[in-house]
C-alpha positions as CSV (number, residue, x, y, z in Angstrom):
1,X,-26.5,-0.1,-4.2
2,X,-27.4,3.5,-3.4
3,X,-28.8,5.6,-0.7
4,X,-30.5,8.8,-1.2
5,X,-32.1,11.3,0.9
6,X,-35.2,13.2,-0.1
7,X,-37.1,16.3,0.1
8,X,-40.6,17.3,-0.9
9,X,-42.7,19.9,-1.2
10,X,-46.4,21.1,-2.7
11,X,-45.7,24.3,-2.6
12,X,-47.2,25.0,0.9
13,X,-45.7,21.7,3.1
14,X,-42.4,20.8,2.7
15,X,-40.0,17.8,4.2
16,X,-36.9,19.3,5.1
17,X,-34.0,18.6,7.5
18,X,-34.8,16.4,9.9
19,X,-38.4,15.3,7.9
20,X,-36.2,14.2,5.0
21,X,-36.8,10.6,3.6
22,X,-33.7,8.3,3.7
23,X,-33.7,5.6,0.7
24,X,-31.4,3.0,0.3
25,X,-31.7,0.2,-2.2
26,X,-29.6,-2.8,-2.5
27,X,-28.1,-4.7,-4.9
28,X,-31.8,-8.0,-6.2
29,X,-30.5,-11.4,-5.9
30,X,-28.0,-13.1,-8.6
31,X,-29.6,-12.9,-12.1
32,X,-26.4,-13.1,-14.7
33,X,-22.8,-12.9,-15.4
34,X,-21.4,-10.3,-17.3
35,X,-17.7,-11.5,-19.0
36,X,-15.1,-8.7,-19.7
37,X,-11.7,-10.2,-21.7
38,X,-9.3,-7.5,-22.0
39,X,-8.2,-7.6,-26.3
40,X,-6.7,-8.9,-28.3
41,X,-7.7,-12.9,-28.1
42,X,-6.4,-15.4,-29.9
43,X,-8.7,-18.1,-30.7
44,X,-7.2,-21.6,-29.6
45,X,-5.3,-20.6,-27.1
46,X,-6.1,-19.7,-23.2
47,X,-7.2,-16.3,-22.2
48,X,-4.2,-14.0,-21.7
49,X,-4.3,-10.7,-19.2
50,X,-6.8,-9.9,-16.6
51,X,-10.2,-10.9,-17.4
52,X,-12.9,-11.0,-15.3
53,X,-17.0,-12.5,-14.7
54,X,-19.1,-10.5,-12.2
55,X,-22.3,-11.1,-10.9
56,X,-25.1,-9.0,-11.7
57,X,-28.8,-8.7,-10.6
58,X,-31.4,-8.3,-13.0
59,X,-31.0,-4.3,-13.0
60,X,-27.2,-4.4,-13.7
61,X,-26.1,-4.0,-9.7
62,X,-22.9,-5.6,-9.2
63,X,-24.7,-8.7,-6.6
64,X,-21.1,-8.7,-3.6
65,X,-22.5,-11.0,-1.7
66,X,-21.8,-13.8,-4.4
67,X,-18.8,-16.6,-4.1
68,X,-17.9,-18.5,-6.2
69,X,-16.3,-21.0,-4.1
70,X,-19.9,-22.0,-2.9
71,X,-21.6,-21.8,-6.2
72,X,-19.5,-23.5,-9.0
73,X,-19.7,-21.9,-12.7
74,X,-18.5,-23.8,-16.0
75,X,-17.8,-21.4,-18.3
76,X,-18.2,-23.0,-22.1
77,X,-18.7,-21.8,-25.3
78,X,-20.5,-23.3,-28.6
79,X,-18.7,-21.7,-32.2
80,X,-21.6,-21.6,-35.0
81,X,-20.5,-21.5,-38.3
């Protein structure tokens, strides 16, 4: 989900310009679903405003690559009391 370039040195060899390193690193595979509900609520009745659920790895990286259309969610929820 970035790319970086690098530069080193040890004091008497260095990488720079065309020696630099290029890193990139990409979003891990789907791990979790991270729910945002815009406020206020009101228990019993259906969400209201924009709300959203967005796939995450296991690092937090927004995972694009996932669709919903091809891997069905059920969103439930269980009230303890």
């Amino acid at each position: 989900v970035e790319s970086a370039v690098l530069a080193a040195t040890d004091g008497s060899l260095s990488a720079a310009g065309s020696d630099r390193l290029s890193v990139s690193v990409s979003a891990g595979s789907f791990s979790k679903l991270i729910v945002s509900l815009t406020s206020p609520q009101t228990s019993g009745t259906a969400f209201s405003g924009t709300n959203s659920l967005t796939a995450q790895d296991a690092y937090g990286n927004v995972v694009t690559g996932f669709d919903a259309s091809t891997n069905n969610i059920t969103v439930s929820t269980s009230l303890t009391g």
